[in-house]
N, C-alpha and C positions, 0 to 999 in steps of 0.2 A: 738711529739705526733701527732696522727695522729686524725683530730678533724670526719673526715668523720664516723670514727669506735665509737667513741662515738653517733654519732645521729643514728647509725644500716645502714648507705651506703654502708658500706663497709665491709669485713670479717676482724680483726683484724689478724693483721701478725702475725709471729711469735715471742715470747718472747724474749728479746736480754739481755742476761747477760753480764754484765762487774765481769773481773776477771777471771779468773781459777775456780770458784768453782764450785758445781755440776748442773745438769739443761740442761747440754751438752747431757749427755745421750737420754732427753726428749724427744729432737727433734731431733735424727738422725736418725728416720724411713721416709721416703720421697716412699708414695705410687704412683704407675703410673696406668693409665687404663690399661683395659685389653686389650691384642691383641691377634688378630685372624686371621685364614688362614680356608683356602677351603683345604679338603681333601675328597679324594674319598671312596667312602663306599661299602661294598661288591655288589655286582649287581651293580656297575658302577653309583651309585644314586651319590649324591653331598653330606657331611657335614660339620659341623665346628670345627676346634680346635681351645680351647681358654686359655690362659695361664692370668693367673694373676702374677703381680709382683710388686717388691716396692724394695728397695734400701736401707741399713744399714750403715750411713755412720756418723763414733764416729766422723772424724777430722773437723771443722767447717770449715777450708778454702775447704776441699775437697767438704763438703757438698755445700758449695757454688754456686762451681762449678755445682755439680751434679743437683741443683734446673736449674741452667741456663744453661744445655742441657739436660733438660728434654726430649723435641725434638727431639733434635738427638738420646736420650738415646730408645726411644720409635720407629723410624724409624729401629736403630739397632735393638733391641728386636723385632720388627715385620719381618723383613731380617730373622732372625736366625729362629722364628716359619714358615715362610714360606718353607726354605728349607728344617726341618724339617718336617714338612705336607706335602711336596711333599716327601718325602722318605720314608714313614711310607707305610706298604701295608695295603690294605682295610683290615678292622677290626681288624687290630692289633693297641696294646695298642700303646703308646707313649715309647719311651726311656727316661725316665725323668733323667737321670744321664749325656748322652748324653749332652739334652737340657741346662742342668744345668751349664755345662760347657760351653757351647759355648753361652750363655748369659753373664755367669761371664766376657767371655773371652772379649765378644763385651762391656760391662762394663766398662772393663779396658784401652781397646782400644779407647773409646770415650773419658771418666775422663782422659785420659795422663799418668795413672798411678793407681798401685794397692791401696788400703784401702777401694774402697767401697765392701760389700759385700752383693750380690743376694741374694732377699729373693723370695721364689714360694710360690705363693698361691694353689689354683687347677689348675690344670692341666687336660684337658678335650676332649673329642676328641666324638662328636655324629656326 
């Protein structure tokens, strides 16, 4: 137990089940900030795109994983929205099917292995 979380020091962790039973579902949403890129705006002005995203991961050892390359998970996603925002022509929308994909893809590439699955928040381009 951790006594820190009881006196309010600390945020308490995550709930830890023993066994198989259910509780597993609870916790495999693992949200990340948002990341963003510079893209060019009609008239050559400057804007921003910004993608929100978080991670769906049912398998606890995978979730595991995924909590501890958050980092990495967050340097890939910001890679992928970058060359996306550079490809995008000024005032046009985003390809979000595109994006989707190649998130997933950097996803898979980081975790070692498929099971997590991309979730988008907004997707946003001013």
């Amino acid at each position: 137990m951790d006594r820190r979380a009881l006196i309010g020091l600390s945020k308490p962790g995550p709930a830890k089940t023993s066994g198989g039973g259910g509780g597993g579902a609870a916790n495999a949403y693992l949200p990340l900030p948002t990341i963003t890129a510079t893209v060019t705006r009609p008239g050559g002005r400057r804007g921003v795109f910004s993608v929100e995203t978080g991670v769906d991961v049912a398998d606890a050892a995978l979730r595991l994983r995924a909590e501890q390359s958050a980092p990495r998970l967050r340097a890939a996603y910001a890679e992928v929205c970058q060359r996306t925002a550079q490809a995008m022509l000024p005032g046009a929308p985003p390809d979000i099917l595109a994006l989707s994909r190649d998130l997933q893809a950097a996803t898979d590439r980081v975790l070692g292995r498929a099971g997590a699955r991309l979730l988008l928040g907004t997707v946003m381009a001013v």
